[in-house]
Each structure stands twice: as C-alpha cells, then as structure tokens.
N, C-alpha and C positions, 0 to 999 in steps of 0.2 A: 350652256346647258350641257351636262356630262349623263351620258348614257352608260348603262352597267349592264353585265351579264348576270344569270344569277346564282353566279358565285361571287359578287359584289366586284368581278375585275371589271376597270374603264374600258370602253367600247367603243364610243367615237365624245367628241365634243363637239358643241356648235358656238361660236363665237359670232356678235355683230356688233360693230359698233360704226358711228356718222360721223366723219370728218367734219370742221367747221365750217366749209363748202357745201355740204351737206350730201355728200358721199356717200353712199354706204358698203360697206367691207362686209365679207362673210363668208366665214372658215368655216368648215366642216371636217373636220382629223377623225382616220377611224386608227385606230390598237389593236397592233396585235396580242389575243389574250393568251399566248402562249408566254411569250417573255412582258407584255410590256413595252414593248420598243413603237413606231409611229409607222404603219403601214402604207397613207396614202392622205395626202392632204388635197381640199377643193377651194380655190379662194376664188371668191363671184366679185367682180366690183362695179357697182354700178352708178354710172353718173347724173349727176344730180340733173344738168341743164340739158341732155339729150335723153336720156333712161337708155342708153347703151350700155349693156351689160359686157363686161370681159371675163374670161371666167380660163385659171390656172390649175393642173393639177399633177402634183408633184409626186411619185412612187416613192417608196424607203424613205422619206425624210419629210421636214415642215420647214418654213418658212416665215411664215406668221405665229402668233401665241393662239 
C-alpha cells in the first residue's frame, strides 16, 4: 500500500508478504518528499512456529522491495 502527500508525492509504502513456512515479512519505507530518495526502512519478521517477532530498521537506504 503507497501513501501520498497531497501534492501526489510517495510517502511511505507498506509491503507484506508469507513465506511458504508461513512467515510473515513487513516493510514499512518512508520518502523523502523533497527529492524522492528512501529515508528509513522498518522490516518486522515474524515467525510462524514461535510468533517471535524480529524487527530491522535501516536509515538512508532499503533492503527489501
């Protein structure tokens, strides 16, 4: 799901998607709307057979789509 300002620039995205383990992954990217470029990325992962969550977050750059 992509979030907008409302001058139509991107603003963050939220990605999720389940591994065939049944994992689940979940990005959260925010934009900077001045250029454009990727501000800070959140990646949650949580596992299927304990529900331990790990959770990464990465400044100036991304990792995952």
């Amino acid at each position: 799901m992509k979030s907008y300002d409302n001058n139509g620039k991107l603003v963050s995205e939220i990605n999720r998607s389940r591994t065939a383990d049944g994992t689940s992954i979940t990005t959260n990217t925010m934009y900077n709307t001045h250029n454009g470029q990727v501000a800070s990325q959140n990646i949650a992962v949580q596992d299927s057979k304990t529900g331990k969550v790990t959770s990464t977050n990465i400044i100036n750059g991304k990792l995952l789509p």
